[in-house]
C-alpha positions as CSV (number, residue, x, y, z in Angstrom):
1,X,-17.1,4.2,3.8
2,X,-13.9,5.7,3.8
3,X,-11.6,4.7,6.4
4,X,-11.3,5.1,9.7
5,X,-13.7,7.4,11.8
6,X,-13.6,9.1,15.3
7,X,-16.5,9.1,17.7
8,X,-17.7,12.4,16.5
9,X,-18.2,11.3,13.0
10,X,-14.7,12.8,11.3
11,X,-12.0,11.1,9.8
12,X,-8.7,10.2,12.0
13,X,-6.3,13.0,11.8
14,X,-3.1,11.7,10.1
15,X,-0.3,14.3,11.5
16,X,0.5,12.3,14.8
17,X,0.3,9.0,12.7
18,X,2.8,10.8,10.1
19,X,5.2,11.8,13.3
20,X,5.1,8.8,14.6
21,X,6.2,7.5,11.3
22,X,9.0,9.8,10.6
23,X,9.7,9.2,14.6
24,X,10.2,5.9,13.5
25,X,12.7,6.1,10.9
26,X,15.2,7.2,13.1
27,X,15.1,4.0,14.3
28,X,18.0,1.2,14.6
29,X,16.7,-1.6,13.2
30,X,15.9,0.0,9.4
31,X,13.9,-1.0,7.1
32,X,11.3,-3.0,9.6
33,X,11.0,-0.2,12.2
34,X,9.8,2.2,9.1
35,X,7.6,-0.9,7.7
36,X,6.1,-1.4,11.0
37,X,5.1,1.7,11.1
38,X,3.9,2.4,7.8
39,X,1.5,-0.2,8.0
40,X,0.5,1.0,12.2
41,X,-0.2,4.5,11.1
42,X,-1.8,3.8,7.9
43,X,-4.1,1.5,9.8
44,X,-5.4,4.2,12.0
45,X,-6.1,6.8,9.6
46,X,-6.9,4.8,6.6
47,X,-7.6,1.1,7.4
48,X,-6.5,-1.9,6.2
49,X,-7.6,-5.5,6.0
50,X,-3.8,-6.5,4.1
51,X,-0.9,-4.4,4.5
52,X,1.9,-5.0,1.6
53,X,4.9,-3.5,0.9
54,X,6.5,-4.5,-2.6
55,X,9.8,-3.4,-4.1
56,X,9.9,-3.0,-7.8
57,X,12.6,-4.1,-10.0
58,X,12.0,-1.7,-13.4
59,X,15.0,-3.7,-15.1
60,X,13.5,-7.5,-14.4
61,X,10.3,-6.0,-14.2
62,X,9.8,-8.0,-11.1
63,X,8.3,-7.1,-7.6
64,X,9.3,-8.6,-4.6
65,X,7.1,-8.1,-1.2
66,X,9.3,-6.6,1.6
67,X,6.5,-6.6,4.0
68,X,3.3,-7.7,4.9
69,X,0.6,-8.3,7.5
70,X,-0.5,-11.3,6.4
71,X,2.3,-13.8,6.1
72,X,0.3,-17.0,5.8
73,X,-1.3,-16.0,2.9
74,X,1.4,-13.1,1.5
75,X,4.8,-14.6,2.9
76,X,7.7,-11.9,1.9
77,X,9.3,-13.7,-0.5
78,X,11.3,-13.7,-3.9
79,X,10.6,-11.8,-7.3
80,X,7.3,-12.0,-9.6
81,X,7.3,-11.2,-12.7
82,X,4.7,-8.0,-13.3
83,X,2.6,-8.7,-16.7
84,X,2.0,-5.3,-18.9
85,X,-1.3,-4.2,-17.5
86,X,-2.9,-1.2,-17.7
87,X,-2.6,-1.6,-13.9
88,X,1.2,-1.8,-14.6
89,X,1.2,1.2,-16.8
90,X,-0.8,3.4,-14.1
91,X,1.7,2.9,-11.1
92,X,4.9,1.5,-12.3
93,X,5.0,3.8,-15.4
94,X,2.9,6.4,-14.8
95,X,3.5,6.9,-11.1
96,X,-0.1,7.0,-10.4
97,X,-2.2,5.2,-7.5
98,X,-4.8,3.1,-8.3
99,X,-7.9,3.0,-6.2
100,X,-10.3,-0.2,-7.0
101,X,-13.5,-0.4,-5.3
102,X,-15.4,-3.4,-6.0
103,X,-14.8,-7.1,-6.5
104,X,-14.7,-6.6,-10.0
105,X,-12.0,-4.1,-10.1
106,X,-9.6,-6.6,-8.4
107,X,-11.0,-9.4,-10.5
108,X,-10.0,-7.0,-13.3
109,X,-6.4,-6.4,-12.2
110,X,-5.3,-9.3,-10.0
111,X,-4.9,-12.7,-10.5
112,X,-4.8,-13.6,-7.2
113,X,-8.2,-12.1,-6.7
114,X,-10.0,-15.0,-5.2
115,X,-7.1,-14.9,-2.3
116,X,-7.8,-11.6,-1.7
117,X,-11.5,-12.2,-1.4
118,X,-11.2,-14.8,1.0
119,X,-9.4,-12.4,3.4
120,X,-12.4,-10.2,2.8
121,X,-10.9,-7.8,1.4
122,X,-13.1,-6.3,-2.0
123,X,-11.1,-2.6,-2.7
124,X,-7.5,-1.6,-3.1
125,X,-5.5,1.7,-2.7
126,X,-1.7,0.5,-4.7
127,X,0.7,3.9,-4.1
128,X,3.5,3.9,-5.9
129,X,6.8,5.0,-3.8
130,X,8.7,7.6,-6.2
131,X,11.9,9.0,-6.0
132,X,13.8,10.6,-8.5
133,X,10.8,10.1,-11.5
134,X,11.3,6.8,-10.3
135,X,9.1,3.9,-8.6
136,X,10.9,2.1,-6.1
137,X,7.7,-0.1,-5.2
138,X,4.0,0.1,-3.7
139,X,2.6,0.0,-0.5
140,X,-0.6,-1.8,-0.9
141,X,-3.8,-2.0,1.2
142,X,-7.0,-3.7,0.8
143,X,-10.1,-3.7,2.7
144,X,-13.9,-4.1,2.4
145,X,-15.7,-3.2,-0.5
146,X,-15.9,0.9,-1.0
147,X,-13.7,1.7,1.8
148,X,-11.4,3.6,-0.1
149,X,-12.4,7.0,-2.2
150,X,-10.7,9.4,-3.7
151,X,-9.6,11.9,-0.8
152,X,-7.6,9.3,0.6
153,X,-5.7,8.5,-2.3
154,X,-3.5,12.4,-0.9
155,X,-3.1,11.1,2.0
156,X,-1.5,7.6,1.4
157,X,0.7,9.2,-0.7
158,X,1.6,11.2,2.1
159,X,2.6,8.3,3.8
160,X,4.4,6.4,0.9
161,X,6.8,9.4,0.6
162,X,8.0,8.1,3.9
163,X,9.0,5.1,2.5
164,X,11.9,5.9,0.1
165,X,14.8,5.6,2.1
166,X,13.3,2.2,3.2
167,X,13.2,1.1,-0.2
168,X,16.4,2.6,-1.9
């Protein structure tokens, strides 16, 4: 599966979603109006079961979630400290996303994985948010397992893009 589909079988068009996002950031009321709908429009077109939104500190080498869907279980909160993963090298240092499928792969790289089971949640797409060469933080979804592929790794980071000035 890979997210969201329309009645006729194709996958949600994102260019009203990504309007309605940069629609958004002209909003009073910054950085929540552009979180809110960050996590709307990434719903539609890519689906989510959690929605976070973490802001990295490179010089603590902390992140701290600025948003999320799921407060009972993911409150926003203060600073975690981020162990040296290869998880850690791949988005933080590397500014690449990482795209886990299966149980396993979140077992691999989160220690928090038998949370993120219980919400039923079994696959990740982490985007980093990059400005400058630098990573400001990740917007994080999860969902089923195999709901996430490849092809939507582009288009999420279509989306992250828009969240720099909300994270700077």
């Amino acid at each position: 599966m890979s997210g969201p589909i329309t009645p006729d079988g194709r996958r949600v068009d994102p260019t009203p979603h990504l309007a309605a996002v940069a629609s958004a950031m002209a909003r009073p009321g910054q950085p929540a109006a552009t979180y809110a709908a960050l996590e709307a429009a990434m719903e539609a077109v890519l689906g989510h079961r959690l929605f976070t939104i973490l802001r990295y500190h490179a010089d603590s080498g902390e992140s701290e979630r600025v948003w999320t869907n799921r407060p009972a279980a993911y409150p926003v909160a203060g600073r975690k400290a981020l162990n040296p993963t290869f998880w850690s090298r791949q988005v933080l240092q590397e500014r690449r996303p990482y795209l886990g499928r299966t149980a396993a792969d979140l077992r691999e790289v989160f220690f928090d994985h038998e949370l993120i089971a219980s919400l039923g949640c079994a696959s990740v797409l982490n985007l980093p948010v990059v400005w400058d060469g630098r990573v400001l933080g990740t917007i994080n979804l999860l969902h089923e397992a195999e709901w996430y592929v490849e092809t939507d790794v582009a288009v999420g980071l279509a989306f992250a893009g828009f969240a720099v000035p909300a994270l700077r």
